[in-house]
Steps between C-alpha positions, in 0.01 A plus 500: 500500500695420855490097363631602173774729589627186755495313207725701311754561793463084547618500091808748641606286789419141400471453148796722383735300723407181301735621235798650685696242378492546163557836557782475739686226282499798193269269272176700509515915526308658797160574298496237280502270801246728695251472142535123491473441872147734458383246277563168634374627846116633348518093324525398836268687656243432284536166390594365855420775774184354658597243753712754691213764471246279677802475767561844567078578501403260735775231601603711758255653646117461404440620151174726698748675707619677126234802550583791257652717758699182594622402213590882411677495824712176451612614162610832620725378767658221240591744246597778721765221640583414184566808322668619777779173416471592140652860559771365664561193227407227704419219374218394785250201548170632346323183660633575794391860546110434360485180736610723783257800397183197534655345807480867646138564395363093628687625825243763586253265410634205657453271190852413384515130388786425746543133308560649148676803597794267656467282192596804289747628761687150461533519114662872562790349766524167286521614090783788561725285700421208253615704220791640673620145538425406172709758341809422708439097408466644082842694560657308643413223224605779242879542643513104443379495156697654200263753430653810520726405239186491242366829637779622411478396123309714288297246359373413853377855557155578296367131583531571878422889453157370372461222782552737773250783337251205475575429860418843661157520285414192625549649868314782396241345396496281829509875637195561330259179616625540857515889581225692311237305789694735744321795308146393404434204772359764720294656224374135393403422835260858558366429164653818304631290269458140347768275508559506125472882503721548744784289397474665165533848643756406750694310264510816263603683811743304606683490152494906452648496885824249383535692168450879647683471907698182484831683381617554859425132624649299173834711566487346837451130452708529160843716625481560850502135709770259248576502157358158343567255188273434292428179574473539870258767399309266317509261828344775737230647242351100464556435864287765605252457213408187525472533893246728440347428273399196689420693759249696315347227385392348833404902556787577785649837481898477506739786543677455081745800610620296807562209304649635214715742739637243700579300164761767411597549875538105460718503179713786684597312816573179302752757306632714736434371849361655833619860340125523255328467828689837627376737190277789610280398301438164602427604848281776397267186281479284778361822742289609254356147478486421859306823571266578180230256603456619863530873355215423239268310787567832743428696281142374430442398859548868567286643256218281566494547849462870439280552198272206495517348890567859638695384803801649579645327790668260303666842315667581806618134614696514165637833510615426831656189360650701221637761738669220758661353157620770348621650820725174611644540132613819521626420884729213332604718205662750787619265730679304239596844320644579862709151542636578166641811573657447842796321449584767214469781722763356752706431247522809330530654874 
């Protein structure tokens, strides 16, 4: 139940994203795009899910350290992290937050394949920046070529309309062979499940998660960031695809929301400068991002420690650590609150 249910809030987060951009450029409505995005994301999952699922069961920690009460464990912290985002309409990494939940449970246990873990780490800092790039390179080349004068033509519209759909259910279905492993690895690797069972299930799951709770994260990636062309939607959908869609073959986990977020972050600083970079919005992403991953791994570290290792010293290190943290916020919060107000109090004196 706990490995399904983070399957369907990894459909909300991940897979629904895939086609924000034919939503956001007005070709696609909201649920039409959520019902073909649930589709091509199940294909995925079960025609290509199992390289990433032997990943996330025992490439990162020994497949033997998945005991039932582990793997429920793991799961729970992933999808609490996750549906927490989805609440708020964050897109977030869903290979970033079930790789942090196993990280968190190999740390009690001191098995954490150090080697493969920094392998995956480097494909998270290298394919968002890549793609980021790449989309300022493809708009820039756009603003050279002619092409907005046949956008603008009528004629041009259905062809590219059905180019850029096409697009975003490819990424979808990329969505599909790379993130449903973040649901069911952990119950492949304790045996609850066989591989071909579970990305079945977790591909169903995942589908009824993009069609049911993605509303809030499509608006996000389609309307909130930049407003795109067609064609330079068609440019970040492929990009990101085929990126990882390679990646899934060779069974590495890669954060598609990252990627396909800081395509359209890309496209909006080649179009309007420094200024994207400012949005709310943008900042709020890149937090999000930066702490999921270490939220999800707490999260399980914690638990395990009390339920299954029953040691509680660790417990208190953190809370203490949590306390100092939060406390030295709040400190800066009031002192530059204070500084802020000073020099309007003499003046109005």
């Amino acid at each position: 139940m706990i490995g399904l249910f983070f399957a369907v809030n990894i459909g909300a987060s991940g897979a629904a994203a895939s086609m924000g951009i034919s939503y956001g450029a007005g070709v696609v409505k909201k649920q039409l795009a959520l019902f073909l995005c649930g589709i091509a994301v199940f294909l995925g999952a079960w025609l290509g899910g199992g390289e990433v699922v032997k990943t996330i069961g025992g490439g990162i920690v020994p497949s033997s350290t998945f005991t039932n009460a582990i793997a429920l464990i793991v799961l729970a912290s992933a999808a609490m992290s996750l549906f927490l985002a989805n609440i708020f309409g964050i897109p977030l990494s869903t290979s970033e937050v079930a790789v942090g939940a196993v990280v968190g449970a190999g740390i009690v246990y001191q098995s954490v394949f150090v080697g493969k873990l920094l392998w995956i780490m480097v494909f998270w800092l290298l394919t968002p920046i890549a793609a980021f790039v790449l989309a300022i390179l493809a708009a820039n080349f756009l603003k050279i070529k002619p092409i907005k004068k046949i956008v603008e033509k009528p004629k041009a519209g259905p062809l590219l309309a059905v180019l850029v759909v096409l697009m975003g259910l490819f990424e979808a279905f990329s969505a599909g062979m790379n993130n449903v492993a973040n649901a069911v690895g952990p119950l492949v690797a304790a045996s609850l499940m066989s591989k071909e069972t579970a990305v079945l299930w977790g591909g169903l799951a995942v589908a009824l998660g993009a069609f049911l709770l993605g509303h809030r994260v499509i608006e996000t990636n389609g309307k909130k960031i930049t407003k795109l062309r067609l064609e330079e939607g068609c440019i970040i959908s492929g990009t990101g695809a085929s990126i990882v869609t390679a990646a899934s073959l060779f069974g590495i986990p890669v954060p598609l929301t990252q990627i396909t977020t800081s395509s359209i972050i890309g496209i909006g600083f080649a179009k309007y400068g420094k200024s994207v970079l400012k949005k709310g919005i943008v900042v709020q992403l890149l937090t999000v991002w930066i702490v999921s991953p270490v939220i999800s791994m707490v999260l399980s570290y914690t638990i395990i420690q009390l339920v299954i290792v029953r040691n509680f010293y660790p417990i208190i290190v953190m809370a203490g650590v949590l306390i100092s943290v939060f406390g030295v916020l709040f400190l800066m919060k009031r002192t530059s609150s204070a500084s802020i107000g000073a020099p309007t109090d003499i003046a109005n004196k």
